[in-house]
N, C-alpha and C positions, 0 to 999 in steps of 0.2 A: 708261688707262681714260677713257672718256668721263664729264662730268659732265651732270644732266639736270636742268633747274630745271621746277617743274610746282606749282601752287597747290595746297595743301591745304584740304580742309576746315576751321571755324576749330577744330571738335572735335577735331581731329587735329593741328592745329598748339600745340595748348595742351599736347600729351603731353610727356612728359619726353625730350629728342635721342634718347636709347637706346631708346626705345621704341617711337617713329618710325620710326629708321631700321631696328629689326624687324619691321616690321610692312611696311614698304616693301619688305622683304628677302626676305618671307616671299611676299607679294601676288606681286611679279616671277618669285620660283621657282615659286609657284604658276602663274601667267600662259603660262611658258614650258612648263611640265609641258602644260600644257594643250594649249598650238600643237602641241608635239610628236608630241603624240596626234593632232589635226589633221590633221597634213604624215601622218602615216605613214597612217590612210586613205587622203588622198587619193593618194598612193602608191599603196596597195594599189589603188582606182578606176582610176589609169591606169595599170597592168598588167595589170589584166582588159581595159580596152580595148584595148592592145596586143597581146595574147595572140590576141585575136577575132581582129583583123587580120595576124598570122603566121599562125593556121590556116586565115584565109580565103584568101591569097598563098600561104600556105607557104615563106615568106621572111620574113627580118628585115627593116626599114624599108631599111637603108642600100643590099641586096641589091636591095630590091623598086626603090628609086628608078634603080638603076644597069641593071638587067634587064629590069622590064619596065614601070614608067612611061613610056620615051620613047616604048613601041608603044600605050600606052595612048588610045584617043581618044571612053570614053565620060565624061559629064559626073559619075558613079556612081563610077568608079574614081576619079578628080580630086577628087570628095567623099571617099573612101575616103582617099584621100592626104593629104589638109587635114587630117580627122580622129587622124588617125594621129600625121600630124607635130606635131600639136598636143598629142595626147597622150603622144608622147615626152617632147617639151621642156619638160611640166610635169611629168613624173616629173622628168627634170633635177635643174629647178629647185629643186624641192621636196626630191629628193636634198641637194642643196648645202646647200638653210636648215637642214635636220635635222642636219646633219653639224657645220655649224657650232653650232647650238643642243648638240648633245651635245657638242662639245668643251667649249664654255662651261661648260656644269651637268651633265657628266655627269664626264670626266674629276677 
């Protein structure tokens, strides 16, 4: 486990240890509740985005890059692509943190 030093208020530092470290306990599970709710929006936001762009291709990303990117030579489609790719790798991402935050506080 990691440890994390951080200043307290002095109001907060005058509390009784046990009551600190619930209160800090509590603050963090709340915190993390909170992200989680966060990441899984913004989840849900880039899958609507990707979705747009499967039914506009009619391909998935990996298909669309391998098929019909390299014939591709308007500036629209190469937007379309940025977009896209963009918006996968933050589903990813965002996949991964959620994954890890619910093993943490959910398991």
């Amino acid at each position: 486990m990691t440890q994390v030093t951080f200043t307290l208020p002095p109001t907060l530092a005058t509390l009784p240890l046990a009551e600190r470290d619930s209160l800090i306990r509590a603050g963090l599970f709340e915190a993390v509740q909170s992200r989680m709710h966060q990441l899984t929006a913004e989840i849900e936001e880039s899958e609507r985005h990707i979705q747009r762009y499967e039914e506009k291709y009619g391909v998935s990303l990996a298909r669309f890059e391998v098929e019909q990117l390299p014939d591709l030579d308007t500036l629209a489609a190469h937007e379309d692509y940025n977009d896209w790719f963009f918006w996968t790798e933050t589903r990813q991402q965002n996949q991964h943190i959620l994954a890890e935050l619910k093993k943490a506080y959910v398991d």
